[in-house]
C-alpha positions as CSV (number, residue, x, y, z in Angstrom):
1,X,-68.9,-80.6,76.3
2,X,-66.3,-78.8,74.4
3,X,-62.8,-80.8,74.0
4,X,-59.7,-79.0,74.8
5,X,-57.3,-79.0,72.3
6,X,-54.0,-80.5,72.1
7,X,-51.1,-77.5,73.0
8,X,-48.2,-78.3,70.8
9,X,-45.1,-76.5,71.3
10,X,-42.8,-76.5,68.4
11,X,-38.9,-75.9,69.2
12,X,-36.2,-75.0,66.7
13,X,-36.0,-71.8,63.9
14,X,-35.6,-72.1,60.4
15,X,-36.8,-74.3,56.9
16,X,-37.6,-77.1,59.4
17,X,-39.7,-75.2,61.6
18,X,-42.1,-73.5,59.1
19,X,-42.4,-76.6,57.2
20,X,-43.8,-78.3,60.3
21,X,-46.4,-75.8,61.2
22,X,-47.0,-75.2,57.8
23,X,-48.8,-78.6,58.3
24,X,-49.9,-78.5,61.9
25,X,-51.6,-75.2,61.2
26,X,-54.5,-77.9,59.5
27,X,-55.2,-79.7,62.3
28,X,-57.4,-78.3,65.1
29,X,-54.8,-78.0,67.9
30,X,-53.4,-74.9,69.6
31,X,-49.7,-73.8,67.9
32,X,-46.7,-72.0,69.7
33,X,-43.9,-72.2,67.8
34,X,-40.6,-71.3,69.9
35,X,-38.0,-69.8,68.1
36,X,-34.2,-69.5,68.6
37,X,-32.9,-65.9,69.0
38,X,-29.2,-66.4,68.0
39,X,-29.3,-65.9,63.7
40,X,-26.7,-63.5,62.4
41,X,-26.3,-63.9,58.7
42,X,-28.2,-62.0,56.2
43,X,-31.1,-59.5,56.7
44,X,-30.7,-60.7,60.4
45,X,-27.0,-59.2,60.6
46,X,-28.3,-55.5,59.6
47,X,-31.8,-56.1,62.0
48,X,-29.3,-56.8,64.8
49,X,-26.2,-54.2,63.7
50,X,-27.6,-51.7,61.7
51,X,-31.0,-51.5,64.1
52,X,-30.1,-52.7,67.6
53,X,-32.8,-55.3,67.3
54,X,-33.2,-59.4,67.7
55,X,-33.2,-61.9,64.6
56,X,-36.6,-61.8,62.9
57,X,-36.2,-63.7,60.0
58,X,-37.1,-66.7,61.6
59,X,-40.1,-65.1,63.4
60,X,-41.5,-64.1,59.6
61,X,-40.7,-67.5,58.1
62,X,-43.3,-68.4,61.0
63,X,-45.7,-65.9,60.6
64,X,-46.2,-66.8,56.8
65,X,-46.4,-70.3,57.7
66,X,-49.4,-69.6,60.1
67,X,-51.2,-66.9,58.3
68,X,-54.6,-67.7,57.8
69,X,-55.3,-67.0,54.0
70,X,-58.8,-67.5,53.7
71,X,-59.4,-64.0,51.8
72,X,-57.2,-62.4,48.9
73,X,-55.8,-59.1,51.5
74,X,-54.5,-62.3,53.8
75,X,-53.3,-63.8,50.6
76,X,-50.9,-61.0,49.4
77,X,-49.8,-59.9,52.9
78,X,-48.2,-63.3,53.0
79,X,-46.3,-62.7,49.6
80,X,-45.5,-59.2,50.2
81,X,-44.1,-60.4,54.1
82,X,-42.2,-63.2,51.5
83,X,-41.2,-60.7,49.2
84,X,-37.4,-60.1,48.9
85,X,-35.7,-57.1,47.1
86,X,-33.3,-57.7,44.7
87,X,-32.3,-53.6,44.1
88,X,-31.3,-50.8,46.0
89,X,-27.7,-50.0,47.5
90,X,-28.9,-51.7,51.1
91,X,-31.7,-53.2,50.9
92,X,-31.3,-55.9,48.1
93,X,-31.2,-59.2,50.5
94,X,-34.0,-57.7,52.4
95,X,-37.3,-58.7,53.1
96,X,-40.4,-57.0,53.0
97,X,-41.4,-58.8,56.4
98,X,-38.6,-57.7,58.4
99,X,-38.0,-54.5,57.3
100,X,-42.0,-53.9,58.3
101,X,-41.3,-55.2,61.5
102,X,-38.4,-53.2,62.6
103,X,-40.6,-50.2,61.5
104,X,-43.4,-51.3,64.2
105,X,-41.1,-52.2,66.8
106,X,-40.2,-48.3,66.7
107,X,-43.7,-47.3,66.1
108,X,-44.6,-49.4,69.3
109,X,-41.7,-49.3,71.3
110,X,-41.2,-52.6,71.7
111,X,-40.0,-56.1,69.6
112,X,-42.9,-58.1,71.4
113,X,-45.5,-55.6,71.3
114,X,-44.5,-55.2,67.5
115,X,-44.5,-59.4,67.0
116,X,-47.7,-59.4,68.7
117,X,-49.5,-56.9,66.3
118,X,-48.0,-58.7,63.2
119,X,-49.3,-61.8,64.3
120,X,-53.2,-59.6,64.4
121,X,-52.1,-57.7,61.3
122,X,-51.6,-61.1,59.3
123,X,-54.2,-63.3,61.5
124,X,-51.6,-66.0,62.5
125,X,-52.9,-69.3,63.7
126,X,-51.0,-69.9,66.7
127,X,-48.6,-67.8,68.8
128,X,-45.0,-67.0,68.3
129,X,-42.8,-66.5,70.7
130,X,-38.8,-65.8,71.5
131,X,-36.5,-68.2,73.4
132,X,-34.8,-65.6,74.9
133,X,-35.2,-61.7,74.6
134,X,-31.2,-61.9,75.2
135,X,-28.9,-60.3,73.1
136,X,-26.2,-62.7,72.7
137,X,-24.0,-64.8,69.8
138,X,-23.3,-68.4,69.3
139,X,-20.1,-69.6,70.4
140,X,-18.5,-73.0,69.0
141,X,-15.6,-75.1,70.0
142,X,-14.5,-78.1,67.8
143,X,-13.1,-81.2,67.8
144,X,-9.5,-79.9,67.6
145,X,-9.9,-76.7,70.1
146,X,-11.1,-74.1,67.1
147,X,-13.5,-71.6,68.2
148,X,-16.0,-69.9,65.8
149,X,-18.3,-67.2,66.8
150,X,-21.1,-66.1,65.2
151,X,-24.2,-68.3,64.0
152,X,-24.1,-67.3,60.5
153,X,-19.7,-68.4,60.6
154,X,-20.5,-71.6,62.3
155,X,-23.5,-72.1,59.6
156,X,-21.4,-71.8,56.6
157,X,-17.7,-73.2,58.1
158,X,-17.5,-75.5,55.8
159,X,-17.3,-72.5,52.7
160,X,-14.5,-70.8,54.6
161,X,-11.3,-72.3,55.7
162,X,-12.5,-74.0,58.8
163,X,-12.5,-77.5,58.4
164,X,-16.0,-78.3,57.7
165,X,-15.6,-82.1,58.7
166,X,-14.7,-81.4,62.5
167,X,-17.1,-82.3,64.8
168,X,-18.4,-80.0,67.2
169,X,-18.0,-80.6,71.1
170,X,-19.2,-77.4,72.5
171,X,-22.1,-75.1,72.0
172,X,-22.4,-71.5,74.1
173,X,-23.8,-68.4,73.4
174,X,-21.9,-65.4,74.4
175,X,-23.0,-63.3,76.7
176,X,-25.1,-66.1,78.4
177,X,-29.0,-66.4,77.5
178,X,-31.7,-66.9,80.3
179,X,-35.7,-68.7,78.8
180,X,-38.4,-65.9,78.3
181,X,-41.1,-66.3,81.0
182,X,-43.5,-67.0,77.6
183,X,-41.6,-69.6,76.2
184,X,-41.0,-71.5,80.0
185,X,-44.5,-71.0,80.4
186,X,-45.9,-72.6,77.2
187,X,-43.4,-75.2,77.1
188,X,-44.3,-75.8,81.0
189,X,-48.1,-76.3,79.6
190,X,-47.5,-78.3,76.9
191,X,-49.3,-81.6,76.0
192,X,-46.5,-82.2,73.0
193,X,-43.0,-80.3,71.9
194,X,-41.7,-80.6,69.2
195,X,-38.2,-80.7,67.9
196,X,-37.7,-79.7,64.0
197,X,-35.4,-80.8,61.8
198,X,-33.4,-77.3,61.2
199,X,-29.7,-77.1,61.3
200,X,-28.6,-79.5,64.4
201,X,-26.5,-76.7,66.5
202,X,-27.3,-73.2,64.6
203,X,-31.4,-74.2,65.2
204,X,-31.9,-77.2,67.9
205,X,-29.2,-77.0,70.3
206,X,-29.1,-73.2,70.2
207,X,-32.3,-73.1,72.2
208,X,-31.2,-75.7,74.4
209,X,-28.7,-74.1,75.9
210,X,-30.2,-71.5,77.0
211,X,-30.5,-71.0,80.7
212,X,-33.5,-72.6,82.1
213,X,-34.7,-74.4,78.6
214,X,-33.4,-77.7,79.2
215,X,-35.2,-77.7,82.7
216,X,-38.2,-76.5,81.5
217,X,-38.4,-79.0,78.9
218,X,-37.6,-82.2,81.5
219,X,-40.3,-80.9,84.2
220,X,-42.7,-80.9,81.3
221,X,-45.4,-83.5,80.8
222,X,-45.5,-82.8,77.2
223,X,-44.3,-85.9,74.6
224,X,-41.2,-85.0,73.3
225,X,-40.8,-85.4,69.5
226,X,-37.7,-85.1,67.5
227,X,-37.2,-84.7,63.6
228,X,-34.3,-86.0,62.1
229,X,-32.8,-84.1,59.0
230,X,-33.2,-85.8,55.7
231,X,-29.6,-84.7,54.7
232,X,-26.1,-83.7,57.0
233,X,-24.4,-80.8,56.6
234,X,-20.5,-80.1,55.9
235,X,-19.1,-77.5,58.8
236,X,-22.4,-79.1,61.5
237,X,-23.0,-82.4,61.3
238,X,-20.8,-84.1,58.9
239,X,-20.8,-87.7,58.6
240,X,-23.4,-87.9,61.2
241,X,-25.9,-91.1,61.6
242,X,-29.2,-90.7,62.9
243,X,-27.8,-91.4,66.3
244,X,-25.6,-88.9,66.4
245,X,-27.9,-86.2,66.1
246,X,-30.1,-87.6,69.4
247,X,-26.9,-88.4,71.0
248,X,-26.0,-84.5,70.7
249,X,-29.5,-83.1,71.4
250,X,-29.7,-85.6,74.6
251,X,-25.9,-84.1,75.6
252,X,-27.5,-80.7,76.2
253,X,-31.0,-81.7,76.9
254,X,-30.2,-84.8,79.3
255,X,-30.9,-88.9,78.5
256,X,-34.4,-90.5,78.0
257,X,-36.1,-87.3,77.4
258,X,-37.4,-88.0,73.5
259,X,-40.0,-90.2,73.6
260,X,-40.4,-90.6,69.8
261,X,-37.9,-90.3,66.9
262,X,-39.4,-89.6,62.9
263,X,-37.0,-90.4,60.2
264,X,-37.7,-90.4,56.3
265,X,-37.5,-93.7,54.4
266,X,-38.3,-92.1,51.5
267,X,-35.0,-92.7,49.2
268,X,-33.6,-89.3,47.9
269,X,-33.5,-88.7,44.0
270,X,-30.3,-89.1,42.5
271,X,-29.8,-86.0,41.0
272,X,-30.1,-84.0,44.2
273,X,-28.0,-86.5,45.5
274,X,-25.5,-85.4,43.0
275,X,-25.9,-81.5,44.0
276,X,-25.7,-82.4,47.9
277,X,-22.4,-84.0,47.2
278,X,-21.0,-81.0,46.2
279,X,-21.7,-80.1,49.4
280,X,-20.2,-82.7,51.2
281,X,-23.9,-83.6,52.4
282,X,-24.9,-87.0,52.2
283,X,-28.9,-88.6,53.7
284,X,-28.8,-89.1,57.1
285,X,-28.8,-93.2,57.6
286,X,-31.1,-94.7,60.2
287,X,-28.5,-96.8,62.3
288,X,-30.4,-97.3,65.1
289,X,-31.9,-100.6,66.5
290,X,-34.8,-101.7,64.4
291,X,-36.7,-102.8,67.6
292,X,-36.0,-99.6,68.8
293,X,-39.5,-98.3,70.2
294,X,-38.5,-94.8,70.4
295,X,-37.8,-94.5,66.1
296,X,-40.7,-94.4,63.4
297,X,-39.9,-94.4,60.3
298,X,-42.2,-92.9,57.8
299,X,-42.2,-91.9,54.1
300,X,-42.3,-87.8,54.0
301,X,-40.1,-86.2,51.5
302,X,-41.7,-83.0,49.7
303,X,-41.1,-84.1,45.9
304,X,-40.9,-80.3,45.5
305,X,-37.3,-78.7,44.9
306,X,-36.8,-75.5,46.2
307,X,-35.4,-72.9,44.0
308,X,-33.0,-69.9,45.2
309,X,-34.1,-66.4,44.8
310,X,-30.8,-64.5,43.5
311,X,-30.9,-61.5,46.0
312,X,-31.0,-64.8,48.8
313,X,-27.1,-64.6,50.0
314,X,-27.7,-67.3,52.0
315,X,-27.4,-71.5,51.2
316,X,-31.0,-73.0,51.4
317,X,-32.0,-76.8,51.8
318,X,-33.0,-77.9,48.1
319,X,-35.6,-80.8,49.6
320,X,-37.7,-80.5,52.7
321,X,-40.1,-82.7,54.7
322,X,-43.6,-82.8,53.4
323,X,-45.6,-80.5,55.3
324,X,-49.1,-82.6,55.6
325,X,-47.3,-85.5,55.8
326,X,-45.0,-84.8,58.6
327,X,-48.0,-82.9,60.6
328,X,-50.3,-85.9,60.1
329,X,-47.1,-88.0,61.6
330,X,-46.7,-85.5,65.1
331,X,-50.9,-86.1,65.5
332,X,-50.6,-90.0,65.5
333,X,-47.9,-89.8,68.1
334,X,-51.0,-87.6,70.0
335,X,-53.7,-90.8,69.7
């Protein structure tokens, strides 16, 4: 008798989501990764001004993390989908991989249909899909009545002159977003979901406010997961707690709905701690109860340091969750 698979739906876009299938790809379960559809900064502004279409960076970062390289063609279509150009009047920033995929979607007719064959073309474990197939902004509003628009202004606030500390009390996007029929459907179907620890508002809470997301995720039987980030982030989540960040995600998503928290325990090296603090960014501290049945705390900090490629004019996390140890975390909540 064959055994079905465990459906696991991951939520959230950026570093924190392709580090968590980048390990859940290893395990024999079936993989949707849900992406948010709201990124504006970098290659994703000219995608979305310059060729009319949605955000795809976060769609590639997902596709390279679920490409199955068992040959050498699989192995150098995942660097060359990686690869970023540092020359040319226009192009340095951009990558390979979403530069190829704007060239499909007009070859095809269609973002989807052009996702869809990339995911072939590069033989991508799992299934990717849009939150919304809206074209729309985030919209924030802050502690003192501020407004930034724009996901790539409310990412980096805390480099301009908004006040980077201020707490945000209101996340929209603007025009309004309704779920894809995919993405209600495979969250609908789910045995577990997923939250990732990407940027709490700009990655998280960006899918969940989306029209119909929240609901789908409640009427779901699926166990609800949620990654905490190993570090806070000036201009998002400054001076957070770890109960700060479920306190927010719950605001938008409704109470009791996580049924398991994962935090790191593993203590951060000093001399990242010294670069973060230029930052303003400090580890997030586990204050909640320690008979708290909902929180697990586990050691899972990559000891590798990520390095910045110089035509990258966006800010990148320096440490990230440890792939295998992360995913092998998510399966034992599935036992």
């Amino acid at each position: 008798m064959k055994v079905k698979k465990p459906n696991i739906v991951v939520i959230g876009g950026g570093t924190g989501t392709f580090v968590t299938l980048l390990g859940l790809k290893k395990y024999p379960v079936d993989i949707t990764a849900i992406i948010t559809m709201m990124d504006s900064g970098g290659s994703n502004r000219i995608i979305r001004d310059e060729f009319g279409l949605l955000p795809t960076s976060d769609i590639r970062q997902c596709q390279v993390a679920l490409v199955d390289v068992t040959t050498e063609n699989q192995k150098i279509l995942r660097k060359l989908f990686e690869y970023r150009y540092d020359k040319g009047v226009g192009i340095a920033g951009m990558t390979f991989g979403n530069l190829f995929m704007a060239a499909l979607t007009d070859i095809m007719g269609s973002q989807i249909k052009a996702i869809k064959k990339t995911n072939e073309i590069l033989n991508v474990k799992g299934e990717i899909l849009p939150i919304s197939l809206n074209n729309t902004h985030l919209l924030a509003t802050y502690k003192d009545g501020s407004k930034i628009l724009g996901e790539h202004w409310i990412d980096e606030a805390g480099s301009h002159k908004h006040n980077g500390k201020l707490r945000i009390t209101k996340l929209e996007s603007i025009p309004p977003s309704e779920i894809s029929p995919q993405a209600e459907k495979a969250i609908l179907n789910a045995d577990c979901i997923v939250f990732t620890a990407g940027d709490l508002y700009t990655n998280t809470i960006a899918n969940l406010i989306v029209k119909g997301v929240p609901q789908a995720i409640r009427k779901s039987k699926a166990k609800k997961i949620f990654i905490i980030n190993l570090m806070t982030k000036y201009g998002e989540t400054y001076g957070y707690k770890a109960t700060d960040f479920l306190k927010d995600v719950e605001k938008y998503l409704g109470e009791n709905y996580i049924d398991k928290v994962l935090i790191n325990k593993t203590p951060i090296p000093q001399n990242i701690l010294k670069l973060y603090k230029k930052e303003n960014a400090v580890p997030v501290e586990n204050d909640f109860p320690k008979n708290d049945p909902r929180v697990k705390e586990i050691n899972m900090l990559s000891s590798h340091i990520t390095s910045h490629h110089k035509a990258d004019v966006l800010k990148r996390s320096l440490i990230r969750h440890d792939s295998e140890k992360l995913a092998k975390a998510i399966m034992m909540e599935l036992e």
